[in-house]
MIGUNU-302727 format. One record per residue (C-alpha): residue number from 0; residue in three letters; chain; x, y, z. Coordinates in Angstrom, 3 decimals, m for minus. Example, Ala and Ser with C-alpha at 12.3 -4.5 7.8 and 13.67 -1.06 7.14 Angstrom:
BEGIN
+--------+---------+------+----------+----------+----------+
! tortor ! drenmar ! voza !       px !       py !       pz !
+--------+---------+------+----------+----------+----------+
!      0 !     ALA !    A !   12.300 !   m4.500 !    7.800 !
!      1 !     SER !    A !   13.670 !   m1.060 !    7.140 !
+--------+---------+------+----------+----------+----------+
This chain:
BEGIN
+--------+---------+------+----------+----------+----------+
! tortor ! drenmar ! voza !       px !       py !       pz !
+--------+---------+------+----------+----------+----------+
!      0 !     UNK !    A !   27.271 !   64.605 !   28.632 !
!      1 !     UNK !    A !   27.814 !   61.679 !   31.131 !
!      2 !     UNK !    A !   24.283 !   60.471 !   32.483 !
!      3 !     UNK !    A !   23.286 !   58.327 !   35.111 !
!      4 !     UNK !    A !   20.539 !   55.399 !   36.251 !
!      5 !     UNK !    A !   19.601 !   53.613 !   39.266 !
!      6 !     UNK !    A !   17.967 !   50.414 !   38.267 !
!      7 !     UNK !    A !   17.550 !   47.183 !   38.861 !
!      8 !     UNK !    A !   19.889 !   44.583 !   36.462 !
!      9 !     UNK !    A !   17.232 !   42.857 !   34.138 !
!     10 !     UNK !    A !   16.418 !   46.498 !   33.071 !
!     11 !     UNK !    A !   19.789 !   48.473 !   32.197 !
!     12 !     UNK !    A !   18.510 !   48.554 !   28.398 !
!     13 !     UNK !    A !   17.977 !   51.778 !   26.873 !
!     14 !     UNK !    A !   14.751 !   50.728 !   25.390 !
!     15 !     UNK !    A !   12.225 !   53.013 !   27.651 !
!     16 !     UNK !    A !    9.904 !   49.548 !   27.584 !
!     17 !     UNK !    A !    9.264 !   50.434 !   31.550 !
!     18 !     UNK !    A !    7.744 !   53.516 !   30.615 !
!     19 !     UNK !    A !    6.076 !   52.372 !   27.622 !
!     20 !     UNK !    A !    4.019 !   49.876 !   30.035 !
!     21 !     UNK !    A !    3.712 !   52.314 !   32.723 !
!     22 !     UNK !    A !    4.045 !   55.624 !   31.965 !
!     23 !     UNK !    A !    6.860 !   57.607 !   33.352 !
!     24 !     UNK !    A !    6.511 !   60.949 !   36.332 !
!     25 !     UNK !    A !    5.893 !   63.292 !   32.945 !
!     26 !     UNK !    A !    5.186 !   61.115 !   29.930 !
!     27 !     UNK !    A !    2.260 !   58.999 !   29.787 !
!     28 !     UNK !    A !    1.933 !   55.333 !   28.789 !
!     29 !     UNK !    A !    2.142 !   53.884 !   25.410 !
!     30 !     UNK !    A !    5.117 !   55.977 !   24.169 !
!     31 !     UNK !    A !    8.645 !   54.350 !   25.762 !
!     32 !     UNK !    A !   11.287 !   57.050 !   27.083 !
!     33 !     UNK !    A !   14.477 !   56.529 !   29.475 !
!     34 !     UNK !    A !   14.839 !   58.649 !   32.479 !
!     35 !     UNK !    A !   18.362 !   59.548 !   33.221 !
!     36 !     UNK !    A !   19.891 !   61.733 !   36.043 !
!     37 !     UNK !    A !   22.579 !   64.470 !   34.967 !
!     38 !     UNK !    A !   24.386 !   63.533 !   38.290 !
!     39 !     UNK !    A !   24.599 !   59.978 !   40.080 !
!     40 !     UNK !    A !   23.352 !   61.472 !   43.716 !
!     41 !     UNK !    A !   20.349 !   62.439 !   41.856 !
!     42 !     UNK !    A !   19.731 !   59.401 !   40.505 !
!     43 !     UNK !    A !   20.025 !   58.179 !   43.879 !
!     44 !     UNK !    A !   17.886 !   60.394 !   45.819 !
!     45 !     UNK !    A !   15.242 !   59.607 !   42.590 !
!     46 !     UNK !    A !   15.129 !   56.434 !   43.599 !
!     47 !     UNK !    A !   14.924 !   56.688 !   47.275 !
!     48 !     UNK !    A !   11.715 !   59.130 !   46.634 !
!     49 !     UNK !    A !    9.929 !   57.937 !   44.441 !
!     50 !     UNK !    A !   10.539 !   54.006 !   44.101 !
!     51 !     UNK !    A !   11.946 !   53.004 !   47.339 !
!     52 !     UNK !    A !   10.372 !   54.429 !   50.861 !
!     53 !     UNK !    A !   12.332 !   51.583 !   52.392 !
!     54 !     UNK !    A !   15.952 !   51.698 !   51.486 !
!     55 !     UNK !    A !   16.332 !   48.427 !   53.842 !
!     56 !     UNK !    A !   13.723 !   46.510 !   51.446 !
!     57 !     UNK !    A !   15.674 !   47.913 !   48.100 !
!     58 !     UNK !    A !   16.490 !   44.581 !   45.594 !
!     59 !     UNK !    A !   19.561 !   42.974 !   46.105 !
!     60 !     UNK !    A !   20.446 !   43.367 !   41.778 !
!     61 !     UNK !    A !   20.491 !   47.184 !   41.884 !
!     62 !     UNK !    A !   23.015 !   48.498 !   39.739 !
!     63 !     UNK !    A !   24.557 !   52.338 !   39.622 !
!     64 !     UNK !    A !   25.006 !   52.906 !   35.866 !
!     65 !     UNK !    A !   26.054 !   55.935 !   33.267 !
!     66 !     UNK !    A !   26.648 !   56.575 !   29.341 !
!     67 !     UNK !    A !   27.937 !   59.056 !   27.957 !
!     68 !     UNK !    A !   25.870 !   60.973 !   25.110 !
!     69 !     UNK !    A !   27.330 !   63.680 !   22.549 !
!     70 !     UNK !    A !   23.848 !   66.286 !   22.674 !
!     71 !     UNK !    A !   22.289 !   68.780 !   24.032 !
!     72 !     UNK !    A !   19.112 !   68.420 !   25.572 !
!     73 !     UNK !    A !   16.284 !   70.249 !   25.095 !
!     74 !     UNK !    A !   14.944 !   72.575 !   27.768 !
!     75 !     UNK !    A !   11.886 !   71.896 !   28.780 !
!     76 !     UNK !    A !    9.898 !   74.560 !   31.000 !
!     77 !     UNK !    A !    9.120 !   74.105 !   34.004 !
!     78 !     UNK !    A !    6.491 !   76.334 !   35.260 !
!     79 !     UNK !    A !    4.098 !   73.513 !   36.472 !
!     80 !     UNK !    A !    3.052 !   70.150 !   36.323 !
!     81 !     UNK !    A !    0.667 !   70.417 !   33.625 !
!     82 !     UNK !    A !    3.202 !   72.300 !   31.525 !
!     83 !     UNK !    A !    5.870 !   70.108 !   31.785 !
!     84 !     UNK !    A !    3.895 !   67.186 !   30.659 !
!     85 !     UNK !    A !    2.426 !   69.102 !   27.558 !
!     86 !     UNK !    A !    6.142 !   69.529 !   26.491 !
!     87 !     UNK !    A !    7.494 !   65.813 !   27.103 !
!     88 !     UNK !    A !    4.294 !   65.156 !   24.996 !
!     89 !     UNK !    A !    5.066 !   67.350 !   22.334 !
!     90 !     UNK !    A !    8.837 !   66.160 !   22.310 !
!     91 !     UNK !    A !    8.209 !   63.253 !   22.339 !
!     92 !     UNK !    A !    5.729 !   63.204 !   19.072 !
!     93 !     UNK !    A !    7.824 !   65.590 !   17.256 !
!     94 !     UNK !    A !   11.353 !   63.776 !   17.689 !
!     95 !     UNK !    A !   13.667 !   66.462 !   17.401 !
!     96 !     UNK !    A !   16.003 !   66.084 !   20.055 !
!     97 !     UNK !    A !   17.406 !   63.184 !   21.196 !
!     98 !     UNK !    A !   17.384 !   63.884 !   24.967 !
!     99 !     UNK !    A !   14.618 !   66.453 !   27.067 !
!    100 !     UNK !    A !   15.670 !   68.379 !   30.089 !
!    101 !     UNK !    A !   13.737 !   68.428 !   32.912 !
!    102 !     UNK !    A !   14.997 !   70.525 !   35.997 !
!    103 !     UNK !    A !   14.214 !   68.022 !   38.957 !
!    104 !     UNK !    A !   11.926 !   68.225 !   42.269 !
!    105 !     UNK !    A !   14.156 !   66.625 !   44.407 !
!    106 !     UNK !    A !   17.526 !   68.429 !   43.851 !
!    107 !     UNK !    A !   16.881 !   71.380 !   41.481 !
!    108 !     UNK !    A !   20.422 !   72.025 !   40.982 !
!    109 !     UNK !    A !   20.534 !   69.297 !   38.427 !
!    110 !     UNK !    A !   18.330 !   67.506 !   35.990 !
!    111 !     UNK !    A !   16.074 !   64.335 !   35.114 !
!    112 !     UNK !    A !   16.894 !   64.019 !   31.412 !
!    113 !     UNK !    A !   14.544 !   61.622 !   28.898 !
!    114 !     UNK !    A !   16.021 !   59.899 !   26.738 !
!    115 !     UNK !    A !   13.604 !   58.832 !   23.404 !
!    116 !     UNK !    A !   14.458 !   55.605 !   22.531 !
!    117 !     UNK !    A !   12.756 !   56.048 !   18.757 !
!    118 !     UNK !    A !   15.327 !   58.941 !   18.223 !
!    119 !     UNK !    A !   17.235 !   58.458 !   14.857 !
!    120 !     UNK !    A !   20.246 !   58.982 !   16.995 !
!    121 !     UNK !    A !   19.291 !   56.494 !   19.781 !
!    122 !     UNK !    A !   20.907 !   54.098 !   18.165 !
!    123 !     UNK !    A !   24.375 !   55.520 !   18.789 !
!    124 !     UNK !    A !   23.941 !   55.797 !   22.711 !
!    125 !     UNK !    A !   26.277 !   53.689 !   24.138 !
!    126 !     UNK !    A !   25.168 !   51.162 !   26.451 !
!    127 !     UNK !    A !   25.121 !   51.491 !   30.094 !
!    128 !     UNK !    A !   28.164 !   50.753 !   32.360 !
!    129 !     UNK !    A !   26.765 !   49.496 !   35.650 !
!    130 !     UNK !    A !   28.662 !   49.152 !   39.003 !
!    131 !     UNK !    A !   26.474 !   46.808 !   41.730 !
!    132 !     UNK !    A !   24.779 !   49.433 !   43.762 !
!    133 !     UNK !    A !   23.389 !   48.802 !   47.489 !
!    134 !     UNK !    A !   21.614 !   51.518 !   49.961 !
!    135 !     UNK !    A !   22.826 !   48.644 !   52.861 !
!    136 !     UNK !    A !   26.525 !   49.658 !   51.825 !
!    137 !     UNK !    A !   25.956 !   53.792 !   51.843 !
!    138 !     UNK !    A !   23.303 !   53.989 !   53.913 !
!    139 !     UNK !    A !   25.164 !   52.139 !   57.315 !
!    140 !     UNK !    A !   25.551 !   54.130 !   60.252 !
!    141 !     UNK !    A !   29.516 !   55.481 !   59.944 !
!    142 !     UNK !    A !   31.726 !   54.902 !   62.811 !
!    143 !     UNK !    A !   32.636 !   58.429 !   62.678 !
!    144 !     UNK !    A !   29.347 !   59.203 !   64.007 !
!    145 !     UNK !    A !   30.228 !   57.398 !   67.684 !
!    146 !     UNK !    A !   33.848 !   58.478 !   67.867 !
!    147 !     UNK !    A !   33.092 !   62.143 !   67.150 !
!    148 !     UNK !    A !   29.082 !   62.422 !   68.591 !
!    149 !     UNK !    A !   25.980 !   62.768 !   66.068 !
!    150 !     UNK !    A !   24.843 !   65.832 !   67.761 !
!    151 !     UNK !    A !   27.059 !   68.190 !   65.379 !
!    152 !     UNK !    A !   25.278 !   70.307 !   62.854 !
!    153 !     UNK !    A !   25.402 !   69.303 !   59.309 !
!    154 !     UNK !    A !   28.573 !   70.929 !   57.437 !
+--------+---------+------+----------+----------+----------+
């Protein structure tokens, strides 16, 4: 299962130390865990929403990264808020699965996945391979749009 991260340079480690400090959207602080995206947009669009409300004031040491892990996450459900966190909780104490499924807000065709870093098999995840990311570079206004009019409908 490839899996994807938007983050900033200093922090491509798979060590869930962010969270630990911080807490992450469904696990609290004090325990670390890595999010992941099962698809690079969505790690994308993550990051726009909920770390970035200014694309044009986004670091300049963003990196788009991805590993690729041999397991199957667990499903967690998804019926609320509340629920969800219970789970991460309880997957997170227990330690049976290396990775937790999480169906996302922001695109729920796809998934934030955790990642717990005091897995027995954590230890084999292969390290990130980054590629310099920038919202400047993918976010520009394409010439397209003047040649052929921005009043079209989205297709």
């Amino acid at each position: 299962m490839k899996l994807w991260r938007l983050t900033r340079a200093p922090h491509v480690a798979l060590d869930g130390k962010g969270a630990q400090l911080y807490g992450a959207r469904y696990a609290p602080p004090g325990v670390p865990v890595v999010s992941l995206a099962s698809e690079a947009g969505l790690a994308v669009l993550v990051a726009l929403r909920y770390h970035l409300p200014d694309p044009a004031a986004a670091p300049g040491d963003l990196v788009l990264g991805w590993t690729e892990v041999d397991a199957v996450p667990l499903r967690i459900p998804d019926p609320d808020e509340e629920t969800i966190r219970a789970h991460v909780g309880q997957w997170l104490a227990d330690g049976t699965a290396l990775l937790a499924a999480i169906r996302s807000k922001v695109l729920p065709e796809a998934d934030v996945i955790y990642l717990n870093p005091r897995h027995r098999d954590a230890a084999r995840v292969p390290p990130l391979t980054t590629r310099r990311f920038s919202f400047a570079e993918c976010l520009h206004r394409p010439p397209m749009l003047d040649r052929y009019g921005s009043g079209s409908a989205i297709v």
